[in-house]
C-alpha positions as a printed NumPy array, in Angstrom:
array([[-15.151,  30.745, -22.349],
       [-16.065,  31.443, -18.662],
       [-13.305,  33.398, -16.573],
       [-14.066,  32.098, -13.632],
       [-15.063,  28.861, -11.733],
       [-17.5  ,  27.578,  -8.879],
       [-16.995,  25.393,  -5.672],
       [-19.874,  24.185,  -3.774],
       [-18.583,  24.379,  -0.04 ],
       [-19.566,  22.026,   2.772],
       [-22.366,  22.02 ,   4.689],
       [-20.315,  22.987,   7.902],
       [-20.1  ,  26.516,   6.224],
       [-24.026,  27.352,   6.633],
       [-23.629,  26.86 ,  10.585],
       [-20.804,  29.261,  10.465],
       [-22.934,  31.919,   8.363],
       [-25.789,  31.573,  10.916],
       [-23.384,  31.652,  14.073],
       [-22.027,  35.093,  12.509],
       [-25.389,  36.503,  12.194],
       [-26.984,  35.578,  15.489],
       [-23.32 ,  36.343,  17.103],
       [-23.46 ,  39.719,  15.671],
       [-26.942,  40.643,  17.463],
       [-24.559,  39.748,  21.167],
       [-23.368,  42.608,  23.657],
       [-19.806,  41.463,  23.279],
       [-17.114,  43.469,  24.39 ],
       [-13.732,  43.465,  22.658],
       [-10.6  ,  42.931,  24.128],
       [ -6.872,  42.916,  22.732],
       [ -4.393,  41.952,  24.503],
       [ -0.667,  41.287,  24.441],
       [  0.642,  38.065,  26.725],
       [  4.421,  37.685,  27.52 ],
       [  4.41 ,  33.865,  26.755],
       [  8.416,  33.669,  27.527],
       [  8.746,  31.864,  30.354],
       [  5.719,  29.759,  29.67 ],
       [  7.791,  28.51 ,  26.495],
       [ 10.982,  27.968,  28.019],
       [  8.697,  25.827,  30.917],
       [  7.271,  24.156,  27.821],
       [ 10.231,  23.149,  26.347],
       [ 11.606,  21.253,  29.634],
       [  8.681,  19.506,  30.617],
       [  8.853,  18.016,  26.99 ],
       [ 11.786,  16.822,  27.878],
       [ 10.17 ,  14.762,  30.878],
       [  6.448,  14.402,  30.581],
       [  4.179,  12.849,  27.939],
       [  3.249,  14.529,  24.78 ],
       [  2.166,  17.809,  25.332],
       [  1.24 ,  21.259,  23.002],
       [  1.075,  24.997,  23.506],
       [ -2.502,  25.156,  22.011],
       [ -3.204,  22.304,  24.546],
       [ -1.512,  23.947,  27.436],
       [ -3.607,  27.09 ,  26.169],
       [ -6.813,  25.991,  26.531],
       [ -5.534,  24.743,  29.966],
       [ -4.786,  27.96 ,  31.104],
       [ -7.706,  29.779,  29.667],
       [-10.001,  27.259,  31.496],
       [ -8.442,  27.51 ,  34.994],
       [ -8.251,  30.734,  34.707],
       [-11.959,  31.605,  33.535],
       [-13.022,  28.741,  36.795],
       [-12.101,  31.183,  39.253],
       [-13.777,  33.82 ,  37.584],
       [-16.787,  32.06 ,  36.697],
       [-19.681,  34.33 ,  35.863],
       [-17.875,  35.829,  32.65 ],
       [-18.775,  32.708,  30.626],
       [-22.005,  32.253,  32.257],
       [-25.882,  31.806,  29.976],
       [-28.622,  34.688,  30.407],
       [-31.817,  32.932,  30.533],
       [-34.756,  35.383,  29.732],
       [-33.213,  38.789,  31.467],
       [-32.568,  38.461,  35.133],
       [-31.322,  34.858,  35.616],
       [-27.447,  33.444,  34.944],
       [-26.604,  29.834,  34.382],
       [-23.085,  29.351,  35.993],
       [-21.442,  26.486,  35.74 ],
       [-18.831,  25.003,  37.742],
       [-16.498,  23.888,  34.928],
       [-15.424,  24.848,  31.482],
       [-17.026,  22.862,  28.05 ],
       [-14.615,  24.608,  25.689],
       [-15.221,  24.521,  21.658],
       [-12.478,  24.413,  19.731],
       [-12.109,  24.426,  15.748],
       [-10.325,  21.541,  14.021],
       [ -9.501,  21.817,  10.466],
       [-10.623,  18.534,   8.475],
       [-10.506,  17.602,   5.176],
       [-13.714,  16.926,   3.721],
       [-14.49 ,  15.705,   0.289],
       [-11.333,  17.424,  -0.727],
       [-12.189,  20.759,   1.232],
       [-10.509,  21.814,   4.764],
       [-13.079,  22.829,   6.984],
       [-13.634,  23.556,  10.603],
       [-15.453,  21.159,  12.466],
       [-16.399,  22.082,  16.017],
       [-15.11 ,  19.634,  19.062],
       [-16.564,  20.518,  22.176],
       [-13.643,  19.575,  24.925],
       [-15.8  ,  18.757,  28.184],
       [-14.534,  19.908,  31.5  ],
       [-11.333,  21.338,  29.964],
       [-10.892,  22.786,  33.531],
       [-10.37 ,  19.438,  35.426],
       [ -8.489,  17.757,  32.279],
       [ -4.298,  17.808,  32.231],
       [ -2.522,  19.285,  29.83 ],
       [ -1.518,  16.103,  28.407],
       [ -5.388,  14.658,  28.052],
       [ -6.513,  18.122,  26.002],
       [ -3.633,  17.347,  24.038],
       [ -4.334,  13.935,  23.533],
       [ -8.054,  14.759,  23.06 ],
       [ -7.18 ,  17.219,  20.33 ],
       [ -4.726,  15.07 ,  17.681],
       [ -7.739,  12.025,  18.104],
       [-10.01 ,  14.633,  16.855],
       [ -7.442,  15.863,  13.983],
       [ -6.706,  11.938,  13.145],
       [-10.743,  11.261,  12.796],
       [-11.693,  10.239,   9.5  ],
       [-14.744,  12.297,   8.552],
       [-17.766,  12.211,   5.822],
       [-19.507,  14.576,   3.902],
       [-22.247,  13.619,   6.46 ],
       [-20.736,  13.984,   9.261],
       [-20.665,  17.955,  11.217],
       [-19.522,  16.811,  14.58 ],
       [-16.641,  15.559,  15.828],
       [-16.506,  12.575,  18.278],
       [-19.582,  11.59 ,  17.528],
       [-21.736,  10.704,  14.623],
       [-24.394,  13.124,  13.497],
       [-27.645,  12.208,  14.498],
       [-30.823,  12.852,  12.039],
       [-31.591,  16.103,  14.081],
       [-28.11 ,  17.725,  13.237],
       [-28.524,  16.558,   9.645],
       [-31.919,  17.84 ,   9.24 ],
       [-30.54 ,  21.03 ,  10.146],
       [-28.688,  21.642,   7.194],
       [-32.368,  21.581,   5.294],
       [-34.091,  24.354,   6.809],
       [-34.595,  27.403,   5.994],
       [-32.462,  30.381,   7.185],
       [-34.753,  31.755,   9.814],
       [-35.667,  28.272,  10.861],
       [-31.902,  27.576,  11.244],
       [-31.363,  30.912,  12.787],
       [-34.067,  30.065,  15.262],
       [-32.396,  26.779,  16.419],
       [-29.651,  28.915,  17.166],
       [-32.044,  31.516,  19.491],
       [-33.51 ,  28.487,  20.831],
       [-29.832,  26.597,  21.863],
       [-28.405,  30.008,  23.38 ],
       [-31.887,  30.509,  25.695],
       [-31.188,  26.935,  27.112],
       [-28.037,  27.079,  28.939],
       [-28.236,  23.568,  30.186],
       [-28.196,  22.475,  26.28 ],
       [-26.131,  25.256,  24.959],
       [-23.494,  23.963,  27.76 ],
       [-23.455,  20.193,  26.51 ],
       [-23.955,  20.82 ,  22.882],
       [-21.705,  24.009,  22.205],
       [-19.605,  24.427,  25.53 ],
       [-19.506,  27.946,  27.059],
       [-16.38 ,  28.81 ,  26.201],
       [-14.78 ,  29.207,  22.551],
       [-11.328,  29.692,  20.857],
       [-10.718,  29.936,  17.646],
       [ -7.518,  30.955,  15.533],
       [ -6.876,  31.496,  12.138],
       [ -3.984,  29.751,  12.495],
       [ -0.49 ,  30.741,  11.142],
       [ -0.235,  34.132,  10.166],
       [  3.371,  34.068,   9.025],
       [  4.509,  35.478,  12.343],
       [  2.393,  39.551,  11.606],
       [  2.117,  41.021,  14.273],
       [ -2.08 ,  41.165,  13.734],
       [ -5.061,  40.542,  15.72 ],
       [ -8.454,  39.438,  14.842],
       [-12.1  ,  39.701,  16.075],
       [-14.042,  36.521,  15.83 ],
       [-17.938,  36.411,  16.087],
       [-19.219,  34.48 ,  18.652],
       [-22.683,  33.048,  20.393],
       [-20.674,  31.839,  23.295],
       [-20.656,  33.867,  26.552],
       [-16.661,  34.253,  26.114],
       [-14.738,  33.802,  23.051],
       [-10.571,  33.665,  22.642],
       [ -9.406,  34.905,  18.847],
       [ -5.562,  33.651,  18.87 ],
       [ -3.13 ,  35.21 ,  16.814],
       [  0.529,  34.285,  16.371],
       [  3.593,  34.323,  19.093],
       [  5.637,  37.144,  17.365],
       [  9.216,  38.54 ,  19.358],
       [  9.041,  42.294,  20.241],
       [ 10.829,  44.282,  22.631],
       [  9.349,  44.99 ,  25.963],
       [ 10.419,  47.093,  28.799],
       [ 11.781,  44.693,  31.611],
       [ 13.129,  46.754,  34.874],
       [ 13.668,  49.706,  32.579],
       [ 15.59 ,  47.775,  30.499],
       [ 14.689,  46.586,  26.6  ],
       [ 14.209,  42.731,  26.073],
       [ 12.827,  40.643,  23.188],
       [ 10.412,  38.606,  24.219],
       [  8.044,  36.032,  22.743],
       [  4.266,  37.831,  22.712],
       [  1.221,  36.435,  22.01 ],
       [ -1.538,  38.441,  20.538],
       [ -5.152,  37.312,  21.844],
       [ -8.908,  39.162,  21.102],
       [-11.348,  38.117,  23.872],
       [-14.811,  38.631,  23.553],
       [-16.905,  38.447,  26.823],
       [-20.792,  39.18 ,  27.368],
       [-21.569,  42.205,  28.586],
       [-25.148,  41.112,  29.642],
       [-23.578,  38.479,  31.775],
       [-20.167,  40.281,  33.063],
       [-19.644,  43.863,  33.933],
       [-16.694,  45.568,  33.616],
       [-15.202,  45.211,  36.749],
       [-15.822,  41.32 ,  36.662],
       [-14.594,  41.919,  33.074],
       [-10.989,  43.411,  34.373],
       [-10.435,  41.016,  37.418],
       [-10.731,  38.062,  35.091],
       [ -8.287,  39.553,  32.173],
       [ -5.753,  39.935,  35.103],
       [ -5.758,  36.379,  36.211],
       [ -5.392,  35.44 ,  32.272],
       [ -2.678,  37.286,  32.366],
       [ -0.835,  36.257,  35.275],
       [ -1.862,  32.901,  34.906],
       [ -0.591,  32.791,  30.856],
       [  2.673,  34.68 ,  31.457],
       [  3.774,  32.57 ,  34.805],
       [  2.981,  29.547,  33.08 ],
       [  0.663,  27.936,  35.225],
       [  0.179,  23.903,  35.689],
       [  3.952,  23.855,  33.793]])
């Protein structure tokens, strides 16, 4: 008798091995971070109260993308070694678990100028996407997959690899077809206080951990706030470090005041 089993996972899981290994050959930098979401919360909970539907994820990805429009160049494309690709708004990828022929998966949905968008259309945007019914055949949300994204799937690793090289040296289609901007988030952790590092082949790339209480020191004083824990990857062939710092400031100010609450 065998002592163990086999699965045959979904075809989704081959893109993620080949965005690890062409994300590992990036110039990231890491950053971890710790975000007094208190008073964003507490704004949260009122507008609730008033406004149509609206999440903290959603309100997130809100704040992430005003924040990285002002400081546009840190989720910019290289093309060959002197030119950058800025664009003037944020396509922002964002993994939704489905359930596919009895598996839960993450399938990419690429939210399209998440920097113009309210709070209450990302949120919208995002429970449409987690309310799609999906196929074995299907590796896209929002759209059906056409015969080039299922042809994909046959290749060969370095031919798949290659698409990959090819999609991140053409900004212009790297921008429609992948966003430059990612978050992902292994969703609950049970409330540790942890941190993760994705891998990334965007330009920028949020890890989001858990909102955990800690104590802080407010005025000299001790306080228990609500903290979230965030990893940031940004490009350090695109952004230096200065551009780097200015931009984790305005997260930060932007996160913790609550902004467009």
């Amino acid at each position: 008798m065998n002592n163990f089993t086999t699965k045959i996972f979904p075809k989704s899981r081959i893109a993620t091995q080949d965005i690890c290994a062409m994300g590992l050959r990036k110039h990231h930098v890491v950053v971890m971070i710790e975000l007094d979401v208190t008073a964003a919360r507490a704004k949260l909970k009122e507008h609730k109260k008033c406004r149509e539907r609206i999440s903290f994820f959603g309100w997130l990805i809100k704040a992430i993308s005003v924040s990285i429009k002002d400081h546009r160049p840190v989720a910019a494309f290289l093309k060959g070694k002197r030119k950058l690709f800025i664009f003037n708004d944020i396509n922002l990828s964002v993994a939704i678990e489905k359930e596919i022929a009895g598996n839960r998966v993450p399938i990419p949905l690429v939210i399209e100028n998440a920097g113009e968008k309210t709070i209450e259309a990302i949120t919208a945007e995002i429970s449409q996407a987690k309310e799609q019914v999906l196929t074995d055949q299907d590796i896209v949300l929002q759209n059906k997959s056409n015969r080039w994204e299922q042809i994909y799937y046959v290749l060969p690793g370095f031919a798949r690899r290659w698409f990959w090289h090819y999609l991140t040296s053409h900004p212009r289609i790297a921008y429609k077809k992948m966003g430059n901007v990612a978050i992902t988030s292994v969703g609950g952790l049970g409330g540790a206080n942890a941190w993760f590092t994705p891998i990334s082949v965007h330009p920028v790339c949020f890890g989001i951990g858990d909102v955990v209480k800690k104590p802080v020191v407010i005025n000299d004083s001790i306080e228990i706030r609500e903290i979230l824990n965030m990893t940031i990857l940004l490009d350090h062939d695109v952004a230096d470090g200065m551009e780097m710092a200015r931009f984790i400031k305005r997260l930060k100010n932007n996160i913790e005041q609550g902004v467009d609450l």
